[in-house]
N, CA, C and O atoms as a Maestro MAE file, in Angstrom:
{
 s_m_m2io_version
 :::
 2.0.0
}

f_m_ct {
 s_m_title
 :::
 protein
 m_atom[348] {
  # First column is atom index #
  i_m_mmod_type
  r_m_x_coord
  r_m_y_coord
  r_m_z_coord
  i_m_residue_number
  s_m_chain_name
  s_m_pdb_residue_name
  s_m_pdb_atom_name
  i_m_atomic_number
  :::
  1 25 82.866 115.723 86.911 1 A "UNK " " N  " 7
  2 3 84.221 115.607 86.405 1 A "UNK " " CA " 6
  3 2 84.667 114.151 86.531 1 A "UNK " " C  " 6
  4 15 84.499 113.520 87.575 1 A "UNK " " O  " 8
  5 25 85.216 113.656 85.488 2 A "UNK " " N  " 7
  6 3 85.820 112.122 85.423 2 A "UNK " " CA " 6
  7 2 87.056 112.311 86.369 2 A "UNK " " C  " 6
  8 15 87.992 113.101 86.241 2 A "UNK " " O  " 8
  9 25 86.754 111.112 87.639 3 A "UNK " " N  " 7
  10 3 88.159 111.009 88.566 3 A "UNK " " CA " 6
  11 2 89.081 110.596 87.845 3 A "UNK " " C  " 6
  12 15 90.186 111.113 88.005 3 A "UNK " " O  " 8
  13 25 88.928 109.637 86.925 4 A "UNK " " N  " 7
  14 3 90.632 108.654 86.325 4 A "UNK " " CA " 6
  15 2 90.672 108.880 85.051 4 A "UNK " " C  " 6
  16 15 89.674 109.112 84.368 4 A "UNK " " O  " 8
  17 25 91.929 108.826 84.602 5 A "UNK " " N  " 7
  18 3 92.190 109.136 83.024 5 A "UNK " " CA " 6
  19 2 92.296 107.964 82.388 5 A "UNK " " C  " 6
  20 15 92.623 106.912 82.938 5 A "UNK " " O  " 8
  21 25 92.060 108.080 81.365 6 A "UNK " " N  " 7
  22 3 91.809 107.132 80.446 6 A "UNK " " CA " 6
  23 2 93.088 107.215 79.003 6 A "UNK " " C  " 6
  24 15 93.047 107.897 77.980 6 A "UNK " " O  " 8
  25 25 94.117 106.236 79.476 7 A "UNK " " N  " 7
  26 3 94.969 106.627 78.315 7 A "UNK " " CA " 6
  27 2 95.075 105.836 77.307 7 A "UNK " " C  " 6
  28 15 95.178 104.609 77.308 7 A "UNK " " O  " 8
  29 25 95.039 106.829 76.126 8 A "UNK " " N  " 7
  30 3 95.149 106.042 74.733 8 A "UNK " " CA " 6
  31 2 96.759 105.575 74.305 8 A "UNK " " C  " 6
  32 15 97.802 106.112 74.677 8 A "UNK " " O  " 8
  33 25 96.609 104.527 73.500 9 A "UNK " " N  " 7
  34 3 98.162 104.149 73.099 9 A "UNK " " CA " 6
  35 2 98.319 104.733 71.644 9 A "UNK " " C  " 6
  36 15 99.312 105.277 71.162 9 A "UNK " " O  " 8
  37 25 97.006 104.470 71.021 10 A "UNK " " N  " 7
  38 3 97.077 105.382 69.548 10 A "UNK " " CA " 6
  39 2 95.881 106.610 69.634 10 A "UNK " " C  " 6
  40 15 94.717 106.670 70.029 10 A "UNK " " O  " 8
  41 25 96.969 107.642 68.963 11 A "UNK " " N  " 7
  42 3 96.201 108.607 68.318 11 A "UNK " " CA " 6
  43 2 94.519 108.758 67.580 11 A "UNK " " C  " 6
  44 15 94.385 109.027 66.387 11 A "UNK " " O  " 8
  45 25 93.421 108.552 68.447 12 A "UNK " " N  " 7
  46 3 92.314 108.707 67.780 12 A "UNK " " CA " 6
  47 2 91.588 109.553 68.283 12 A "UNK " " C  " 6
  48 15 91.099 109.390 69.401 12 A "UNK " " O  " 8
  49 25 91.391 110.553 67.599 13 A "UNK " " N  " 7
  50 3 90.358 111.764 68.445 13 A "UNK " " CA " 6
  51 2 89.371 111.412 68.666 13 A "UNK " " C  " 6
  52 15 88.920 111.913 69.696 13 A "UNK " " O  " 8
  53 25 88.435 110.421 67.950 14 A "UNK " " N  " 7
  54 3 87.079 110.297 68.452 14 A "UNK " " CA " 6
  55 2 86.940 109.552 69.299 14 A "UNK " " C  " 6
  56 15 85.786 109.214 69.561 14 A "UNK " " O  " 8
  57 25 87.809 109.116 69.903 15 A "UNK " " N  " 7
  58 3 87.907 108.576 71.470 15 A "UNK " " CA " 6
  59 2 88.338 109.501 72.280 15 A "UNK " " C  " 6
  60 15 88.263 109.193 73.469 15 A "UNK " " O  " 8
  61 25 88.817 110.657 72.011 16 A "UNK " " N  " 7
  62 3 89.333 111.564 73.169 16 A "UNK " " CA " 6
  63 2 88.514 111.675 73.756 16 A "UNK " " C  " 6
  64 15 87.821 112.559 73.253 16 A "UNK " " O  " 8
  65 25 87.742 111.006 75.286 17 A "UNK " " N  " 7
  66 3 86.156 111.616 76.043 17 A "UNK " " CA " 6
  67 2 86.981 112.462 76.658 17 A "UNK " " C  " 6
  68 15 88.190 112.619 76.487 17 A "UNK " " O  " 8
  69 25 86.185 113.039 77.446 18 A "UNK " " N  " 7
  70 3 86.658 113.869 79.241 18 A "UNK " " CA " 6
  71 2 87.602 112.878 79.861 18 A "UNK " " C  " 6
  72 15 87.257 111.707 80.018 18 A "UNK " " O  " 8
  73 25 88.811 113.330 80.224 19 A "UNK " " N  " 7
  74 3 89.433 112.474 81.394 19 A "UNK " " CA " 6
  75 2 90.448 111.528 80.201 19 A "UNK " " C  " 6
  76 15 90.915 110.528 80.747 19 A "UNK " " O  " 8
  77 25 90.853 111.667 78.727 20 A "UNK " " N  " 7
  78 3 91.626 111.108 77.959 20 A "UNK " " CA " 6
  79 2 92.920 111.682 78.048 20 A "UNK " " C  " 6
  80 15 93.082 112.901 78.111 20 A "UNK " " O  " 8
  81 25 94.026 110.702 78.059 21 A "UNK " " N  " 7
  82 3 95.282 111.529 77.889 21 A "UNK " " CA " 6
  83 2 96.348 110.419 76.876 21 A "UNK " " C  " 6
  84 15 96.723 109.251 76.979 21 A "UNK " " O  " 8
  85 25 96.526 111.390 76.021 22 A "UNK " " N  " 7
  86 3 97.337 110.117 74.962 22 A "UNK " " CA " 6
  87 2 98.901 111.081 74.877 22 A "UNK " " C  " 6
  88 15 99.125 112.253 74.573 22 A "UNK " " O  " 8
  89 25 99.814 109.900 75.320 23 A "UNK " " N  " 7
  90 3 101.459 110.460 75.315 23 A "UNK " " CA " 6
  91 2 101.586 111.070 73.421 23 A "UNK " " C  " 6
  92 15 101.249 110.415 72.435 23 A "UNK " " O  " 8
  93 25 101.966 111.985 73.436 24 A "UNK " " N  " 7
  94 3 102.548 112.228 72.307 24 A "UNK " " CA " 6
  95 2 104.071 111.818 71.786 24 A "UNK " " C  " 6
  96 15 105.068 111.793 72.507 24 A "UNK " " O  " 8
  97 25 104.003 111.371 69.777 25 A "UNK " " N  " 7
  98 3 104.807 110.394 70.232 25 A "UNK " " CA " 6
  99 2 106.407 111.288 70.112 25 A "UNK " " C  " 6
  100 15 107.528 110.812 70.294 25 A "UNK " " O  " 8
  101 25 106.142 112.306 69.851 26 A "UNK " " N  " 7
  102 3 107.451 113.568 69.798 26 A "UNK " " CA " 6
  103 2 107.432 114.181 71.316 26 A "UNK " " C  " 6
  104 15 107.452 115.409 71.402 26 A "UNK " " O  " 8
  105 25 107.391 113.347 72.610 27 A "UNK " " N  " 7
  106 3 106.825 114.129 73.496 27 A "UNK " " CA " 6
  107 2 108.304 114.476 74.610 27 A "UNK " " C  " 6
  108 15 108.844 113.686 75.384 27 A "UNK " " O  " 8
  109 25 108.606 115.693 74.378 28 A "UNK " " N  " 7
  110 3 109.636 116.521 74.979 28 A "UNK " " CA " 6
  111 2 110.493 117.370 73.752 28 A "UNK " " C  " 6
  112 15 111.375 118.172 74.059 28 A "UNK " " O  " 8
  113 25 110.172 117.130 72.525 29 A "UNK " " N  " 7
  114 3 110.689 117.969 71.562 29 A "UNK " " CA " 6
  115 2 110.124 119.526 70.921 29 A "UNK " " C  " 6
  116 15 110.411 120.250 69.968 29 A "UNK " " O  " 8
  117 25 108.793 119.540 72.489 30 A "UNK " " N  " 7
  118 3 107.906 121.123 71.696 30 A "UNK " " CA " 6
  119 2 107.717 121.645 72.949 30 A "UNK " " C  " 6
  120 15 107.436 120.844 73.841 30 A "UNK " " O  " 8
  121 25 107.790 122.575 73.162 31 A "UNK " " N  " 7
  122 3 107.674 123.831 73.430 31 A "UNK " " CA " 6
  123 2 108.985 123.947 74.692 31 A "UNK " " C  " 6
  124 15 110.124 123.569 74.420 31 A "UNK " " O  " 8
  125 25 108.626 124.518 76.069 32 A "UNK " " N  " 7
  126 3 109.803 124.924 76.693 32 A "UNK " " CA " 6
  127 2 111.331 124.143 77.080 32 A "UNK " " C  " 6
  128 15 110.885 123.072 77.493 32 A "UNK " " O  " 8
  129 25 112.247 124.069 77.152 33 A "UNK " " N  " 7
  130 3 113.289 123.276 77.081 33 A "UNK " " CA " 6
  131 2 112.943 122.330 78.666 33 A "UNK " " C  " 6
  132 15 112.793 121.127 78.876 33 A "UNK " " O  " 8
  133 25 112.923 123.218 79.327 34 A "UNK " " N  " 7
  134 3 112.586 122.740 80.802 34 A "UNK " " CA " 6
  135 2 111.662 122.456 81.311 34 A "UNK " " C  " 6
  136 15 111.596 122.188 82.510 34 A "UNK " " O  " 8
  137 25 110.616 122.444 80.426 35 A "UNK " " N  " 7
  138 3 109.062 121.464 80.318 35 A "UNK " " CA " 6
  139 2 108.445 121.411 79.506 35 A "UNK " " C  " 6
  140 15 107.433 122.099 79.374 35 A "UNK " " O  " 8
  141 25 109.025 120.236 78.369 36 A "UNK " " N  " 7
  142 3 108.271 120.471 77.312 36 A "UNK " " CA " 6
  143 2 107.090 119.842 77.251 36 A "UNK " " C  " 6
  144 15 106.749 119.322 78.314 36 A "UNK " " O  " 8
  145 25 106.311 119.716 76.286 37 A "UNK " " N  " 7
  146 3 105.106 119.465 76.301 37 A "UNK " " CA " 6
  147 2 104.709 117.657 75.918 37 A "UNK " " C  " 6
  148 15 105.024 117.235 74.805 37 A "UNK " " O  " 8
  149 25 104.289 117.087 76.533 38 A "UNK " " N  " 7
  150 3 104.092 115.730 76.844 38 A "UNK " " CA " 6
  151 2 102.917 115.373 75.954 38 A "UNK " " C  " 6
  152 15 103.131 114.914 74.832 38 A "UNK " " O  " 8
  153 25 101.902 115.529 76.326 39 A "UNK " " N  " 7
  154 3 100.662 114.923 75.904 39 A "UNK " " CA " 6
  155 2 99.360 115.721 75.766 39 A "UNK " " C  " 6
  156 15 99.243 116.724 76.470 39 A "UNK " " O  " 8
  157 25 98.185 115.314 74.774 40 A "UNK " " N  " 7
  158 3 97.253 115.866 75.136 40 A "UNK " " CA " 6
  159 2 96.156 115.242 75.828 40 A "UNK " " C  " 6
  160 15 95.811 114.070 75.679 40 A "UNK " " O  " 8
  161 25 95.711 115.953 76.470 41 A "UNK " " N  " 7
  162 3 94.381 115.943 77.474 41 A "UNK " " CA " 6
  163 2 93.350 116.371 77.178 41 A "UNK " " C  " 6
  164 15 93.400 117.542 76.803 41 A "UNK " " O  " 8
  165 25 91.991 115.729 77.183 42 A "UNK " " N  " 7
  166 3 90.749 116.077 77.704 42 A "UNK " " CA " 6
  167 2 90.615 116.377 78.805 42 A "UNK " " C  " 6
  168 15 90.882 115.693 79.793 42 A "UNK " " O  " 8
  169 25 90.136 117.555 78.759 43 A "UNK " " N  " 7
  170 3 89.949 118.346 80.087 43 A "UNK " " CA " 6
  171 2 88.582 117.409 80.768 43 A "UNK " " C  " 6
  172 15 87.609 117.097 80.080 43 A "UNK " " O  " 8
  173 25 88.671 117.191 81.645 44 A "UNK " " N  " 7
  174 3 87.926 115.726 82.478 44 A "UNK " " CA " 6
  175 2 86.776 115.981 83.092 44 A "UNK " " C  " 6
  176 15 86.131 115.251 83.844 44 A "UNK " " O  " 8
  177 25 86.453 117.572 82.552 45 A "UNK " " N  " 7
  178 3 85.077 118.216 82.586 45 A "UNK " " CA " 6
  179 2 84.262 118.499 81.699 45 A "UNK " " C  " 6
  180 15 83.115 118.071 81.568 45 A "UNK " " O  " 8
  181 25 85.037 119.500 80.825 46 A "UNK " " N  " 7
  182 3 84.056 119.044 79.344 46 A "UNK " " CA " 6
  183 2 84.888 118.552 77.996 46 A "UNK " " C  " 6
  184 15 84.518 118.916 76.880 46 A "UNK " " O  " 8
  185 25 85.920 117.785 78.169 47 A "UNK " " N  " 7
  186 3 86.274 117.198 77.006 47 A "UNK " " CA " 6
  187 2 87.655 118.114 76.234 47 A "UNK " " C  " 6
  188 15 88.604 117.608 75.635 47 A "UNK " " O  " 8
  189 25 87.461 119.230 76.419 48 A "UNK " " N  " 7
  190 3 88.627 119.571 75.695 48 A "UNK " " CA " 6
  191 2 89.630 119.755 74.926 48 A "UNK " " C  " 6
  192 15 90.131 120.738 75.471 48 A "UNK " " O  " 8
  193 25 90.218 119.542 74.142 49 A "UNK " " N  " 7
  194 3 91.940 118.842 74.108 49 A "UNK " " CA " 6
  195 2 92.566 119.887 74.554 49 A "UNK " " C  " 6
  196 15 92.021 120.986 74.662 49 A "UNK " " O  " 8
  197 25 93.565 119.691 74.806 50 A "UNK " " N  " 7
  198 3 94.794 120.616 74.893 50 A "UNK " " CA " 6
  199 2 95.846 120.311 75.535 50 A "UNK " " C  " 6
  200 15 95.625 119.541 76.470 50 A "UNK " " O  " 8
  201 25 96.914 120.617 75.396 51 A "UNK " " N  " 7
  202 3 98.377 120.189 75.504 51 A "UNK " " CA " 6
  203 2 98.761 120.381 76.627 51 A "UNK " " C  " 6
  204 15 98.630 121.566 76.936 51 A "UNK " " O  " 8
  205 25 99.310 119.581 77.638 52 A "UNK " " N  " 7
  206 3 100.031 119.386 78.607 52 A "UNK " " CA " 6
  207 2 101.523 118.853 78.844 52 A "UNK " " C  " 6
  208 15 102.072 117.846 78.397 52 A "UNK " " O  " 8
  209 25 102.050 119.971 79.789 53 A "UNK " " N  " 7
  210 3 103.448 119.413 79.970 53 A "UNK " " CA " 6
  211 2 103.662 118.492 80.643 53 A "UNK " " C  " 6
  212 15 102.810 117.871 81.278 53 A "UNK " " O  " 8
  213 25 105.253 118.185 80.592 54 A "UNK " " N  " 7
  214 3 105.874 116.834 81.658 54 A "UNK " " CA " 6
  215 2 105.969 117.086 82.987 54 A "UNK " " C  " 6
  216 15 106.147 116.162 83.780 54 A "UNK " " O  " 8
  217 25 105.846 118.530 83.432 55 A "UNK " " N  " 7
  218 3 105.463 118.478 85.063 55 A "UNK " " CA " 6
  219 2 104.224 118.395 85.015 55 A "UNK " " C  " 6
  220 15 103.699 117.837 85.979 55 A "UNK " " O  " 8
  221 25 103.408 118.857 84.014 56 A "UNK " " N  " 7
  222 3 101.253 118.449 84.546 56 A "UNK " " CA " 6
  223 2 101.254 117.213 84.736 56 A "UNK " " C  " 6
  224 15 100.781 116.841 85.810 56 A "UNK " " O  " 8
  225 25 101.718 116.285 83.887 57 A "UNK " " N  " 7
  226 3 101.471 114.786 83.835 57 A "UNK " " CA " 6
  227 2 101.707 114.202 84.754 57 A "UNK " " C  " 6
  228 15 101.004 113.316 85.240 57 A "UNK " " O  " 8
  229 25 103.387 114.843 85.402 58 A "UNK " " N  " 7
  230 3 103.833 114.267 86.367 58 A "UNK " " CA " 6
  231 2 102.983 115.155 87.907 58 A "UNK " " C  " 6
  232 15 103.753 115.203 88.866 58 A "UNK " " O  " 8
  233 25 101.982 115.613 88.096 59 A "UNK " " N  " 7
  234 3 101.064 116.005 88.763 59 A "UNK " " CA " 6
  235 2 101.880 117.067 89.545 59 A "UNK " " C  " 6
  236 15 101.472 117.229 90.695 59 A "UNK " " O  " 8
  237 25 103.476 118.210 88.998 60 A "UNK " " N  " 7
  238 3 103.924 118.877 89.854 60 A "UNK " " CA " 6
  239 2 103.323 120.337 89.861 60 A "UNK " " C  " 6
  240 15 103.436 121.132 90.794 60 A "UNK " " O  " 8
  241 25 102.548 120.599 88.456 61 A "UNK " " N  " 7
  242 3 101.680 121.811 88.310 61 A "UNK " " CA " 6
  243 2 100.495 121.420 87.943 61 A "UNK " " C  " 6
  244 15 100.294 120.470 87.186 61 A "UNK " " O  " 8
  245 25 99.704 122.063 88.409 62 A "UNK " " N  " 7
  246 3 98.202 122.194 87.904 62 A "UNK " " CA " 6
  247 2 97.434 122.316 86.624 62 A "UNK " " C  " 6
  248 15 97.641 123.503 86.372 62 A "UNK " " O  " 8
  249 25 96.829 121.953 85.840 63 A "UNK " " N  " 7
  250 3 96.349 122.261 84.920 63 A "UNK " " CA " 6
  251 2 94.812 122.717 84.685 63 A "UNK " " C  " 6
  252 15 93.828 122.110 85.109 63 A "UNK " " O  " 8
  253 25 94.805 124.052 83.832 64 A "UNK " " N  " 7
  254 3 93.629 124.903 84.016 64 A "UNK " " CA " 6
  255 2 93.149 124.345 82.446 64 A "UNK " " C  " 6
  256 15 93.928 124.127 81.518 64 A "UNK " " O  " 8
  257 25 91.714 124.183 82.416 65 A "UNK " " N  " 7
  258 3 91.380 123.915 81.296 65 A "UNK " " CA " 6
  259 2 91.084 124.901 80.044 65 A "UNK " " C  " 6
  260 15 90.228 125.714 80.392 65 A "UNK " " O  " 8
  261 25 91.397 125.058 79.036 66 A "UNK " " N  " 7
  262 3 91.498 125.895 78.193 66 A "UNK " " CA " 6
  263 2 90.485 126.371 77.566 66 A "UNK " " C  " 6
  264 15 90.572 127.292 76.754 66 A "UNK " " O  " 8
  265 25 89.181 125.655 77.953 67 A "UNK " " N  " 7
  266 3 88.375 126.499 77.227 67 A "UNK " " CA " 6
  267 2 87.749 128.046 77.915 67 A "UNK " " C  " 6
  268 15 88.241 128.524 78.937 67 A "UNK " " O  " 8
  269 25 86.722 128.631 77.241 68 A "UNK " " N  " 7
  270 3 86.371 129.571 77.514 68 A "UNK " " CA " 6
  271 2 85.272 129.367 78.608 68 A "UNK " " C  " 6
  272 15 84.976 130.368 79.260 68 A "UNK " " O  " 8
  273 25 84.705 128.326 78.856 69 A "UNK " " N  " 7
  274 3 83.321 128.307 79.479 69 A "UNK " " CA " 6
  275 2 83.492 127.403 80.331 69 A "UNK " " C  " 6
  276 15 82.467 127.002 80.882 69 A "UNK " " O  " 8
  277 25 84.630 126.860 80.679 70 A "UNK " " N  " 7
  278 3 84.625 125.846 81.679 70 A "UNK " " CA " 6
  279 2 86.106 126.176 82.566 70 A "UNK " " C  " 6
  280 15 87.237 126.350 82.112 70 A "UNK " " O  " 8
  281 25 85.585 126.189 84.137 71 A "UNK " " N  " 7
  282 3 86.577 126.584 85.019 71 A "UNK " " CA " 6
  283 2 87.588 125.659 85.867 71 A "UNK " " C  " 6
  284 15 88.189 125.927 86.907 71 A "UNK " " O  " 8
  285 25 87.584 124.275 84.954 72 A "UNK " " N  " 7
  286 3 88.679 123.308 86.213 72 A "UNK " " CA " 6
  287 2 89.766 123.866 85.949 72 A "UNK " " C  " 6
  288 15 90.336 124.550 85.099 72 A "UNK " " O  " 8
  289 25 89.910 123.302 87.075 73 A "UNK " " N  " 7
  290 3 91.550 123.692 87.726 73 A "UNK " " CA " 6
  291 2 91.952 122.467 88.718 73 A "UNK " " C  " 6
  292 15 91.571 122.428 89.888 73 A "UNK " " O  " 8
  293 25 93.066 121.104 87.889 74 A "UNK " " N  " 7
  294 3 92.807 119.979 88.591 74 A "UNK " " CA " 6
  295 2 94.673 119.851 88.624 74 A "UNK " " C  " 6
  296 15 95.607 120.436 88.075 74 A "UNK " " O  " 8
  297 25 94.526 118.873 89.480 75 A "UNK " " N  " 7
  298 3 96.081 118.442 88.837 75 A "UNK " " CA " 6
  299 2 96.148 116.431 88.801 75 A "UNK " " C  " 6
  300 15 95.717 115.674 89.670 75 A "UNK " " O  " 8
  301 25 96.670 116.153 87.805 76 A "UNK " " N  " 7
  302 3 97.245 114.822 87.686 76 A "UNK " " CA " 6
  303 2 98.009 114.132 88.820 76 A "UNK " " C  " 6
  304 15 99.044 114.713 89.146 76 A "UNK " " O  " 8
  305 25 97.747 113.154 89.402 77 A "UNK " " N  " 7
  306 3 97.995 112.513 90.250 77 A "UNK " " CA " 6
  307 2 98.093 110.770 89.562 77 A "UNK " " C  " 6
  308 15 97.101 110.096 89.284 77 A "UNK " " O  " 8
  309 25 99.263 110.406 89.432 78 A "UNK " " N  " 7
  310 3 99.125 108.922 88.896 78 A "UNK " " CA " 6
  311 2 98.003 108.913 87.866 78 A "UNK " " C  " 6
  312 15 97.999 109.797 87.009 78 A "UNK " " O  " 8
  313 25 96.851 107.785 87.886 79 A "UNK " " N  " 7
  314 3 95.973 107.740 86.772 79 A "UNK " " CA " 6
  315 2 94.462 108.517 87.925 79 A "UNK " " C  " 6
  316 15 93.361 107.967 87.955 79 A "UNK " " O  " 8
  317 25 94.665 109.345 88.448 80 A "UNK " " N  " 7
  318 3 93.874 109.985 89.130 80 A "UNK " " CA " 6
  319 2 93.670 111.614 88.701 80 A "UNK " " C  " 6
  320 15 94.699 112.225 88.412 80 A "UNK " " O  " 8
  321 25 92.683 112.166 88.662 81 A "UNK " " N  " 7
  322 3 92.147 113.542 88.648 81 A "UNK " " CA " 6
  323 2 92.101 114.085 89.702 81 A "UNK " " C  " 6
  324 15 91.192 113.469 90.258 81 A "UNK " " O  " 8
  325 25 92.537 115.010 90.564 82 A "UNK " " N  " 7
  326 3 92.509 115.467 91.897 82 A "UNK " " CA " 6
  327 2 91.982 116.779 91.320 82 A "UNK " " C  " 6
  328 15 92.776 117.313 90.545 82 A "UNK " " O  " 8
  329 25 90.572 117.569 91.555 83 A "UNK " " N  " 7
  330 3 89.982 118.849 91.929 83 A "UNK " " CA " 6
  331 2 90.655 119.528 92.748 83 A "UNK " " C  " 6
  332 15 91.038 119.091 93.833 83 A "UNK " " O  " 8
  333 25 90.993 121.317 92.075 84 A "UNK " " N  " 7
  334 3 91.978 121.680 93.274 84 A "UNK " " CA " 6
  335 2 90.771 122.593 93.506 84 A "UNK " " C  " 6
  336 15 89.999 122.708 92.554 84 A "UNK " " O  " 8
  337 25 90.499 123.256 94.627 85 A "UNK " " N  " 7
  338 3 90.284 123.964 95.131 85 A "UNK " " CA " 6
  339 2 90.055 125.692 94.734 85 A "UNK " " C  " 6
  340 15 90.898 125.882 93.857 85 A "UNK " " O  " 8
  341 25 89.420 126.825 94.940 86 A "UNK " " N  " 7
  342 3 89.700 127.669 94.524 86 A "UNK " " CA " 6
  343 2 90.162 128.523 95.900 86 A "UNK " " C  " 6
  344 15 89.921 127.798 96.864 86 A "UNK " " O  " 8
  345 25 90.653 129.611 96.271 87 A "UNK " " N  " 7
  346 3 91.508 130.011 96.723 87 A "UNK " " CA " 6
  347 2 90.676 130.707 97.477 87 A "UNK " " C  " 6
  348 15 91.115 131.477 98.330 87 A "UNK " " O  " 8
  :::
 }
 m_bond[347] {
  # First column is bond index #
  i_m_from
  i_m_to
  i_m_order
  :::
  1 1 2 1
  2 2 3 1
  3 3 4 2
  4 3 5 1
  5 5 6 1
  6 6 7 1
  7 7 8 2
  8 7 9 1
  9 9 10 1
  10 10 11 1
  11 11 12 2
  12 11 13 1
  13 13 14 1
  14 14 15 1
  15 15 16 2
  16 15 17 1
  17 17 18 1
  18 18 19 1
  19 19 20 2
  20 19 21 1
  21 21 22 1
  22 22 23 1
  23 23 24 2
  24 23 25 1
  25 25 26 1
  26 26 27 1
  27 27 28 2
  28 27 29 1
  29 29 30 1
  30 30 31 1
  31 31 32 2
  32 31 33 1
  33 33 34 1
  34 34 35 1
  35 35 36 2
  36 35 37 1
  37 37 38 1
  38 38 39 1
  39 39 40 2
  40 39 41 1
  41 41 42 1
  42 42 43 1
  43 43 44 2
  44 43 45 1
  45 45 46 1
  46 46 47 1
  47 47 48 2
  48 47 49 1
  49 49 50 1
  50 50 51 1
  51 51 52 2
  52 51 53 1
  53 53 54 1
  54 54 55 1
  55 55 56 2
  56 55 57 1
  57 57 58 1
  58 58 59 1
  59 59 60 2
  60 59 61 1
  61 61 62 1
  62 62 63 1
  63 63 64 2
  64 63 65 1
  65 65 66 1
  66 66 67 1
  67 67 68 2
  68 67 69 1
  69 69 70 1
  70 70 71 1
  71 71 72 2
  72 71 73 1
  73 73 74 1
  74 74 75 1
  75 75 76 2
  76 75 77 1
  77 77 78 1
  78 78 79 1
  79 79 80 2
  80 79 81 1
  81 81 82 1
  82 82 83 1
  83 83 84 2
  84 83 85 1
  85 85 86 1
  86 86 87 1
  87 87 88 2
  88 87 89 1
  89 89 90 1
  90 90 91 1
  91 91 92 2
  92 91 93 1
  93 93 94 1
  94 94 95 1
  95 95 96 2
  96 95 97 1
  97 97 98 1
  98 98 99 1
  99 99 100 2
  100 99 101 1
  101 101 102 1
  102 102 103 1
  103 103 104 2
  104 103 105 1
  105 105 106 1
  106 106 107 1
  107 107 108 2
  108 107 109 1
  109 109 110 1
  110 110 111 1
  111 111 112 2
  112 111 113 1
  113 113 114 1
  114 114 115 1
  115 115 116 2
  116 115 117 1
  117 117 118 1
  118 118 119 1
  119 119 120 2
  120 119 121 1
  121 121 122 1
  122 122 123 1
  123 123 124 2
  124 123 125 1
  125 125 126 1
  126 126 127 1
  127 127 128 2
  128 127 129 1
  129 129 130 1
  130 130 131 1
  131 131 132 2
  132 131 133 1
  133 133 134 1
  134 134 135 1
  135 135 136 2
  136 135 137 1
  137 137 138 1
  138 138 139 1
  139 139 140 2
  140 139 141 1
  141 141 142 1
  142 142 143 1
  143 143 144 2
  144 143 145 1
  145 145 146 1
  146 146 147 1
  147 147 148 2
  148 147 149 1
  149 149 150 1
  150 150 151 1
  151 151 152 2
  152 151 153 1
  153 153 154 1
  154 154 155 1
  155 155 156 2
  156 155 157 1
  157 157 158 1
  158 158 159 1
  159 159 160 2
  160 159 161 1
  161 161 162 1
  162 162 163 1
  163 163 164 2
  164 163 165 1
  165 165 166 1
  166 166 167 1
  167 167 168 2
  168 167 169 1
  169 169 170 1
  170 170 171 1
  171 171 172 2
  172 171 173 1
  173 173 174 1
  174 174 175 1
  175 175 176 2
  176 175 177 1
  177 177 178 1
  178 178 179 1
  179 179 180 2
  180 179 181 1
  181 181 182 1
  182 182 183 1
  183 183 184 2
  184 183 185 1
  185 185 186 1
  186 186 187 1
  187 187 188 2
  188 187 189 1
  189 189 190 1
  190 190 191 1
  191 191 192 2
  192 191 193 1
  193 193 194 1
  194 194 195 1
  195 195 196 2
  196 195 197 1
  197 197 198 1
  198 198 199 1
  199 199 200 2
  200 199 201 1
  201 201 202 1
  202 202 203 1
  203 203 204 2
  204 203 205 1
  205 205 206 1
  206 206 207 1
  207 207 208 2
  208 207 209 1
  209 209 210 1
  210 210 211 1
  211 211 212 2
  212 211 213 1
  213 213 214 1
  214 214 215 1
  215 215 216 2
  216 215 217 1
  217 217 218 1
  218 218 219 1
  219 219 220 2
  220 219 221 1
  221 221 222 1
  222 222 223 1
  223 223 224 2
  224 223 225 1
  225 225 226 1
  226 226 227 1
  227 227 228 2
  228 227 229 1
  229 229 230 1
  230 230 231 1
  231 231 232 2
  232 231 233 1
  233 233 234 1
  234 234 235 1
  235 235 236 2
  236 235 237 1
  237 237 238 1
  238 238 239 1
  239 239 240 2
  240 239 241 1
  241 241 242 1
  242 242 243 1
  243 243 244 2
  244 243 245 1
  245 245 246 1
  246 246 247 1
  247 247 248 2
  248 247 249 1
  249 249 250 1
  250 250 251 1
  251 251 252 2
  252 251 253 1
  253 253 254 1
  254 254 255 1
  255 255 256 2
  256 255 257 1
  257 257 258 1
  258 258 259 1
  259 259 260 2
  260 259 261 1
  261 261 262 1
  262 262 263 1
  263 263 264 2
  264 263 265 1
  265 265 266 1
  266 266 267 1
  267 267 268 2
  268 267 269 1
  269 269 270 1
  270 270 271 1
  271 271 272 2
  272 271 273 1
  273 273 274 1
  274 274 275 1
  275 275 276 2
  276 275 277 1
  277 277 278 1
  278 278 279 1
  279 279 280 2
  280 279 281 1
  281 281 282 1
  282 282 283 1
  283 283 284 2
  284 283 285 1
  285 285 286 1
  286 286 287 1
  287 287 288 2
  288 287 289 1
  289 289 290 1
  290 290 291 1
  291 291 292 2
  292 291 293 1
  293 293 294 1
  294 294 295 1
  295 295 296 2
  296 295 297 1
  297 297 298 1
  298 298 299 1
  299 299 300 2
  300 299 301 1
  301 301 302 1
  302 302 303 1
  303 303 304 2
  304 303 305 1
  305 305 306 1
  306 306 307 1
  307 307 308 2
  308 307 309 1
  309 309 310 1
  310 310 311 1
  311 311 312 2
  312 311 313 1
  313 313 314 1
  314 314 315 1
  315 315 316 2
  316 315 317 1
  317 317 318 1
  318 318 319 1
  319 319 320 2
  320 319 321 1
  321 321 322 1
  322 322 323 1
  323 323 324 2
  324 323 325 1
  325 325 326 1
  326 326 327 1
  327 327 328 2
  328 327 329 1
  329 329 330 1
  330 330 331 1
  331 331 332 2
  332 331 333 1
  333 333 334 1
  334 334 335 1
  335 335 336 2
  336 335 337 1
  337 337 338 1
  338 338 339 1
  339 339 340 2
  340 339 341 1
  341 341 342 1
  342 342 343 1
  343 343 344 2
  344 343 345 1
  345 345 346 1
  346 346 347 1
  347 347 348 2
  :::
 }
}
């Protein structure tokens, strides 16, 4: 798993690796009022994309990676990847 994220300033998917996170530029105008959705992420294990809120970013919830075949479960810490633990 990539420890540090790697953030883009422009939109290019074929740079999204593992461990990419590019601010979206509508970012707090989609989805919940009280956390909307910030940016997307490469999941920093196998690449991923998928959408993360303004508490994931801000490292206050965890983020589980969305695919089907891969089990992180990390949370954002500054430009750091922190592995959480399983229970």
């Amino acid at each position: 798993m990539v420890a540090e994220l790697n953030v883009l300033n422009e939109w290019i998917p074929e740079q999204m690796g593992p461990g990419t996170l590019f601010v979206l530029e509508n970012a707090g105008e989609m989805g919940q009022e009280e956390d909307p959705y910030w940016a997307v992420l490469a999941c920093p294990e196998c690449g991923t994309l998928g959408l993360v809120t303004r508490r994931q970013v801000l490292g206050i919830l965890p983020v589980i990676c969305g695919s089907d075949k891969c089990p992180a479960h990390f949370v954002l810490h500054d430009d750091k990847v922190v592995v959480r633990k399983p229970n």
